[in-house]
Structure formats: structure tokens, C-alpha cells
N, C-alpha and C positions, 0 to 999 in steps of 0.2 A: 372432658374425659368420657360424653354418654358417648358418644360413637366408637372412640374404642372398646368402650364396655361391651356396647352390642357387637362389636367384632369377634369378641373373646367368647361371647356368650351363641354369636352364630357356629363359632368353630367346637363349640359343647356340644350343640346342640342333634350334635349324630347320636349322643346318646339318648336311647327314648325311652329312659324315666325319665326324663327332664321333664318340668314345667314350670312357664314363667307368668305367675301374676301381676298386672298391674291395676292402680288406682285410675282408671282413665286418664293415663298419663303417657307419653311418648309420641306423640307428633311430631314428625320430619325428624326422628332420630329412631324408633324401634321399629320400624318398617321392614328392617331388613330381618329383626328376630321373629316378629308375627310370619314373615313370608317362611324362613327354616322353621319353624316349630308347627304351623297349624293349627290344628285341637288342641295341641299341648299350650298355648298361648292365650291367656285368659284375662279380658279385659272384667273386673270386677268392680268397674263402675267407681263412684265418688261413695264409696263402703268402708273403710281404709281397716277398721274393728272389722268386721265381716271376712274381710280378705284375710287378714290372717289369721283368724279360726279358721279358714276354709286351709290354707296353706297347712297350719300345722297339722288338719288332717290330712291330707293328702303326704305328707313326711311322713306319716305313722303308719303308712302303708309301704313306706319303702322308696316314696319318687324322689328326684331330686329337687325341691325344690326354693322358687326366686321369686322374692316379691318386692317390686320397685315401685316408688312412690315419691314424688317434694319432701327431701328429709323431715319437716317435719311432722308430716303426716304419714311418714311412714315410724317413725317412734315415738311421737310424741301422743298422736292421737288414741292408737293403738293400746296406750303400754299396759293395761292391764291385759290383754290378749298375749302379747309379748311374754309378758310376764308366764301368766297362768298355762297358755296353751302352747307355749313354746321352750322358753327357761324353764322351767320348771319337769318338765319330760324330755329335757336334754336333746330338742331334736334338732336335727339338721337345715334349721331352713337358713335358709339368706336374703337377711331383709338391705335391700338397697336403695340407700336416700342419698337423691341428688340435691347440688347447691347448697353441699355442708357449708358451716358458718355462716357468712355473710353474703353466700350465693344469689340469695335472691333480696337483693340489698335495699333497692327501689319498693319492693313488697311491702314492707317494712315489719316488726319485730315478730309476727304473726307468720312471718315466714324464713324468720334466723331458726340457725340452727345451730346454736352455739353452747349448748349443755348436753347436745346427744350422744356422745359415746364415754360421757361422764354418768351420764343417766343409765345407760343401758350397760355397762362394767358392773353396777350394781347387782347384776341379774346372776345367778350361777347358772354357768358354765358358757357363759357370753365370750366371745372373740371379736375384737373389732380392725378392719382394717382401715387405713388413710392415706393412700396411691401418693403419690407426691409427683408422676410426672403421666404424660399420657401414656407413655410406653410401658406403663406398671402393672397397665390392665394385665395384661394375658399373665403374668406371673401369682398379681395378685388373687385372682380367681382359681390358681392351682393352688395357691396358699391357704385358703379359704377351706377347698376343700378336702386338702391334706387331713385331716380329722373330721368326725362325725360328732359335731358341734355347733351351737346357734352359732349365727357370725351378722357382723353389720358392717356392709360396706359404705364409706362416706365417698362420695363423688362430689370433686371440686372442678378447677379449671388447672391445668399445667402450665407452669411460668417457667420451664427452662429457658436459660439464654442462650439466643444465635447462635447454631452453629454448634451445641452443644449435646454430646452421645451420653444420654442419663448411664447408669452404672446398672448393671442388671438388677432385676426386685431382688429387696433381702429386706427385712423387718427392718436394718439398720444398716447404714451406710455411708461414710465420709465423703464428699463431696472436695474439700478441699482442706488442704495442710497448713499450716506457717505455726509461728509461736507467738500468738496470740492468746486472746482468751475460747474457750471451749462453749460450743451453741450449739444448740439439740432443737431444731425446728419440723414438725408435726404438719404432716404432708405438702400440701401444695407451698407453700408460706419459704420451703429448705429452695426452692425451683429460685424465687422472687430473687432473694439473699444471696445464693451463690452469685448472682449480675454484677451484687455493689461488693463486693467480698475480694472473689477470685484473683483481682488486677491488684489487691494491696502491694507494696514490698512483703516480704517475707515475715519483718519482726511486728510486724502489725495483724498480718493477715490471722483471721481466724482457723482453728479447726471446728469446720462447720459440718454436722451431722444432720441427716435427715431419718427424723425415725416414724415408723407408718403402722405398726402395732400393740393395740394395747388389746388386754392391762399387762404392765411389765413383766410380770410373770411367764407371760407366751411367749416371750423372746427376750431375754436377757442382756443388759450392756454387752459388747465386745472389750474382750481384757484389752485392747488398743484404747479405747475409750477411757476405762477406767484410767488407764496408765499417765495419759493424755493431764488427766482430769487432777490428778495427783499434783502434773508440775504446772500445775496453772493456781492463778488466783483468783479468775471468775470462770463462772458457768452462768450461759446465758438461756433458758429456756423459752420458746414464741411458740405460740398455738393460736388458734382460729374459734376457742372456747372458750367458757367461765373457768376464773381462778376455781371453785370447787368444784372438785371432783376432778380435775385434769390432768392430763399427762405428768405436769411440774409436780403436784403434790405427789401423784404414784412414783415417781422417777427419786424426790423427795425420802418417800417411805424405803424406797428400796436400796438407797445409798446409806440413809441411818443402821436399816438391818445389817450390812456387810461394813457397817463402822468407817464408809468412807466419809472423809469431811469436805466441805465447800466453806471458801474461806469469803466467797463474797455472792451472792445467787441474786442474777436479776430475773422474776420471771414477766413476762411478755405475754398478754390474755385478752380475752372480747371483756370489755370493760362493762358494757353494756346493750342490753337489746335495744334501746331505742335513745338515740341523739335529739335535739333542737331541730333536727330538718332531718326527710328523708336523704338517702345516696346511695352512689352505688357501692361495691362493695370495694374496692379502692378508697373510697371519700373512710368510709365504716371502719377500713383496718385503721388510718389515718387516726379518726376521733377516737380511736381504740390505745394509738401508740405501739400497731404491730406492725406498720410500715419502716421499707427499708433506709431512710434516714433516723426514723425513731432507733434503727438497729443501730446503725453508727457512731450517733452519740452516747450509748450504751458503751460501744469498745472502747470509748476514748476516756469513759468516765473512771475517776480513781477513787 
């Protein structure tokens, strides 16, 4: 997803507030935003606390701005900064971490990023988003900045299958129909799942949703969804994160308040930051039980 990213962000990039900080980070992918932005393009070095104090002053002046970094050092290293000189003065920046979850899988747990936008919902007035195919970019970036709001965007990698025209960006989105049980997959992870899904028969097949914004609040189930969810007996929840703080719990929270019930809930999570052996992030969903055969045996479970 960073090369679309940068596409989306060259195609902003006529407007001049704009400006994009990074952590000395972007070789052979943000070349092309350093050459559209110039001065506005500000490499802030291995700072990652530095850079956004520096960012969220330059917001408080008016500019647009983007501060990209290794997820986890773009929110994890940061978060009192985050916190204090950004949450907390409501301002607009956008901070971008790539190789959410288990991106940078080989690295190993010093570089998951599997409690970040658990962590960062915490914050008042936080928005986060999680692209689920590469063609999400350019929508997700108008999303973003539809309001004048923190926002964190997670970048993963796109796993649509062959041949297949994602559905334009919406926070939520059904991917495919049958009368099956009901699964709610958190960005990139909904891409994987529609490949082993889509070809079921009908009474088997899932309705599989992809949803790419938290915290629930910012964008609401779809009354289809809901309805869905009514004539079903499971609801299957998969995310790229720690059981706390995630999607499944806000999703959780927000279906008790509107008195909906779930008569069976599997949810599907980063089980842990660090396994018996490094791998890549394949091997990691795997030891985790978010891979697409761990989803399988799930539908078939009674």
C-alpha cells in the first residue's frame, strides 16, 4: 500500500499547506512525494518524539500536516507527544505507520504493531483508519480528511484475489453474500478471506464484511449488517491486533448498547508479539490462528 499512498499524497500535494514529515524513512517508495512537495518535505531524521512536536506545531498554524514513520515508531515511541501535543489540542495531523500488525514480521516483536490503534482510540478525538485493499488509498485519504481531527492511518499490504475490482472505500463494506455465518475482518486480513470464501456453495458461504474504521462510533454498522447478524448464529470477528482494546471488543460494546445479541462470537486476534522462532508475517498470522484455513474451520465449527 506505500506506493499508492504516495500516489494519493502526490495527487494532494498541489495544495501548499501541505507538509510531509518523515522519520528517515521512505527509500525507493517516497521519492516521488519528496520530488512534488520540496521544502514542504521534511526528513526529521531517527527523532520520531521530535517529529511530532514539530508536526503538531506546524498544525497550529494552519498547515496540513503528515507524519510517516515504521508503525511502531510512529505511535508507539511517540505516544506521549501523540498524546499531549496532538490529542489533546484536537489537531489535525496524520500520523502514518507502515507494516501494521505483523508487517514487519522477520523484525520481530520490537517491530509488530499489533496494539496500535487500540492504543491510540484511547486518545480524545483520535480517528483511525485500516485500507484493506491498495485501491483504498486515494478514498482513504479524503476520509481522513473529511474533518479536522487526529487520524492514524495503518498501512499494510493488499491481498485481493485475481482478478478482483475491490468495491469503492466506505468504512464498511460486504465483500460477499450466502447464508452462512457473519465475519467482520479489519483491513487487509477481509482481502486474504474473500479467496477461500467467495467459491463456497451458497448455504455455506459467508457474509463477509471488511471494516477499515475505528472506533465505532465514526462510522456505524450498516442496518444490512445488523439485519444479517439477527438471522445468523455466529459472528466471526479477525483483526491483525491484541484481543484488548480492539475492534471485536468496540464492535462488542456497541452491539450490547443497541441490545443486539450474538448467539455464538468467535473472535480471531494477534495472539502474541513474539512466537518460538522469528517469521514472516504469513508464518505470525498462522501462530496467531488468523490465517485463512484457521477461518474455515471456524465456519464449520458448531
Amino acid at each position: 500500500m506505500r506506493n499508492q499512498f504516495a500516489e494519493a499524497i502526490v495527487e494532494r500535494s498541489a495544495n501548499h499547506d501541505m507538509v510531509f514529515l518523515t522519520g528517515d524513512l521512505g527509500f525507493m517508495a517516497l521519492e516521488s512525494v519528496q520530488e512534488a512537495l520540496g521544502s514542504r518535505f521534511v526528513n526529521a531524521g531517527v527523532a520520531e518524539q521530535n517529529m511530532i512536536s514539530v508536526a503538531a506545531g506546524l498544525s497550529y498554524t494552519g498547515l496540513d500536516v503528515w507524519a510517516y514513520s515504521i508503525a511502531p515508531f510512529c505511535y508507539a515511541r511517540p505516544f506521549e507527544q501523540i498524546r499531549n501535543d496532538i490529542a489533546l489540542h484536537n489537531l489535525p495531523v496524520t500520523l502514518v505507520g507502515n507494516g501494521g500488525g505483523y508487517g514487519y514480521g522477520v523484525m520481530g516483536p520490537t517491530h509488530h504493531a499489533i496494539e496500535d490503534y487500540g492504543v491510540l482510540c484511547t486518545l480524545p478525538n483520535m480517528k483511525v483508519c485500516v485500507p484493506v485493499f491498495d485501491e483504498d488509498l486515494g478514498g482513504a485519504v479524503q476520509w481522513i480528511k473529511s474533518d479536522k481531527s487526529p487520524s492514524y492511518l495503518r498501512l499494510g499490504r493488499g491481498e485481493k484475489p485475481d482478478g478482483y475490482t475491490p468495491p469503492a472505500f466506505a468504512p464498511w463494506r460486504q465483500l460477499c453474500a450466502g447464508q452462512g455465518p457473519v465475519i467482520v475482518a479489519v483491513g487487509p486480513l477481509a482481502g486474504g478471506y474473500l479467496d477461500r470464501v467467495q467459491n463456497l456453495p451458497e448455504h455455506e458461504r459467508p457474509n463477509l464484511w471488511a471494516a477499515c474504521v475505528l472506533p465505532i462510533k465514526r462510522a456505524l454498522p450498516p442496518r444490512v449488517f445488523v439485519e444479517q447478524l439477527g438471522a445468523s448464529t455466529k459472528l466471526i470477528v479477525a483483526e491483525e491486533h491484541v484481543q484488548t482494546g480492539g475492534f471485536g471488543a468496540d464492535l462488542l460494546m456497541w452491539l450490547t448498547s443497541e441490545h443486539i445479541g450474538v448467539q455464538d462470537f468467535v473472535h480471531m486476534f494477534a495472539q502474541s508479539h513474539s512466537y518460538d522462532a522469528y517469521g514472516s508475517q504469513t508464518y505470525l498470522r498462522q501462530k496467531s490462528g488468523l490465517d485463512a484455513q484457521t477461518l474455515m474451520q471456524h465456519l464449520t465449527d458448531t
